[in-house]
N, C-alpha and C positions, 0 to 999 in steps of 0.2 A: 504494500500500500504506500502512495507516497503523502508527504504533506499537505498537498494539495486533496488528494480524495479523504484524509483523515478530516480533514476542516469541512470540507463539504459535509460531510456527516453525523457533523456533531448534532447532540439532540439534546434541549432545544437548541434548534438555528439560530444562532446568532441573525441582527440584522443582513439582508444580500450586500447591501452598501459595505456595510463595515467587511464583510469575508471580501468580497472584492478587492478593497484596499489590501487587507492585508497581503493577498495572492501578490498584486500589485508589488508592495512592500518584498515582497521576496523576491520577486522577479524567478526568474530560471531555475531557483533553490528550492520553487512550490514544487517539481518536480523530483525533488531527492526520497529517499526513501525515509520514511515516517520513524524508523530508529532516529535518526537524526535532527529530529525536530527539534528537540531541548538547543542545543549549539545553534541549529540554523538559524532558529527565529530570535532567538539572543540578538545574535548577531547580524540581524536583519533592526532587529529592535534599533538598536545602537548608531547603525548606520541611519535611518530615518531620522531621529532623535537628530545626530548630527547636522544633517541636512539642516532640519527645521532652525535650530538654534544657526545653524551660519548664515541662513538666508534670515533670520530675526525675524520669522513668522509665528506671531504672537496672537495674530488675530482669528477673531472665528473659524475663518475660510479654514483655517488648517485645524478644526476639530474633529472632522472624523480622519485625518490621518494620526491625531494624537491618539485617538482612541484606538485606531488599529495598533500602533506600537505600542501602549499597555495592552490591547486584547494578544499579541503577539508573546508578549514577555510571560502573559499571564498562561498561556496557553503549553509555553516551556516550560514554565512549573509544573501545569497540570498534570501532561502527560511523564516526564520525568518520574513524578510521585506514583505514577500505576505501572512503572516498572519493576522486574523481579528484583534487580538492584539499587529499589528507591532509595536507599538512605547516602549510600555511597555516590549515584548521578547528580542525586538532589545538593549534597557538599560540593560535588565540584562545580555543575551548573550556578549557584549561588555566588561562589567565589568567582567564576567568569565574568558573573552578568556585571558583579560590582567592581571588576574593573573595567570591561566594557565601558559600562554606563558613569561609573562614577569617575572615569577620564575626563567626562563631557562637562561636569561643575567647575573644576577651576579654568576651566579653556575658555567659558562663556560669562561667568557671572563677572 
């Protein structure tokens, strides 16, 4: 299954907008194999994120891609956690995300 057909399936369905975006948000990577989701969509996260902060798009227009990049982030957690090795993926996914993401605060603030 890749990430792409895991998200389509989720139940309930998230908004179509918001799955869009995120598909969007990954680009080429919606295609990886669904083991992989925890890292990709991190890492998708981060990337968007960046974007948004360097183009200092603050305004509305960009809330549903903000909301795709928490439903993304959030979604790495998720699945992460219903793996056989939750405890161990979920340590190291956590420590990626936060240096990922928490690179992003002193770059911009």
């Amino acid at each position: 299954m890749t990430i792409r057909e895991w998200m389509e399936r989720r139940a309930p369905a998230p908004p179509e907008t918001l799955t869009r975006q995120m598909i969007a948000l990954l680009g080429d990577d919606a295609n990886a194999d669904a083991f992989a989701l925890p890292e990709i969509c991190v890492a998708a996260s981060a990337r968007a994120l960046e974007r948004l902060l360097a183009d200092a798009r603050f305004a509305r227009e960009s809330a549903t891609e903000l909301l795709a990049i928490d439903a993304l982030t959030t979604y790495a957690f998720e699945y992460a956690s219903a793996t056989p090795d939750a405890s161990s993926r979920l340590a190291a996914l956590t420590e990626r995300a936060a240096v990922l993401l928490g690179q992003l605060t002193p770059l911009r603030v």
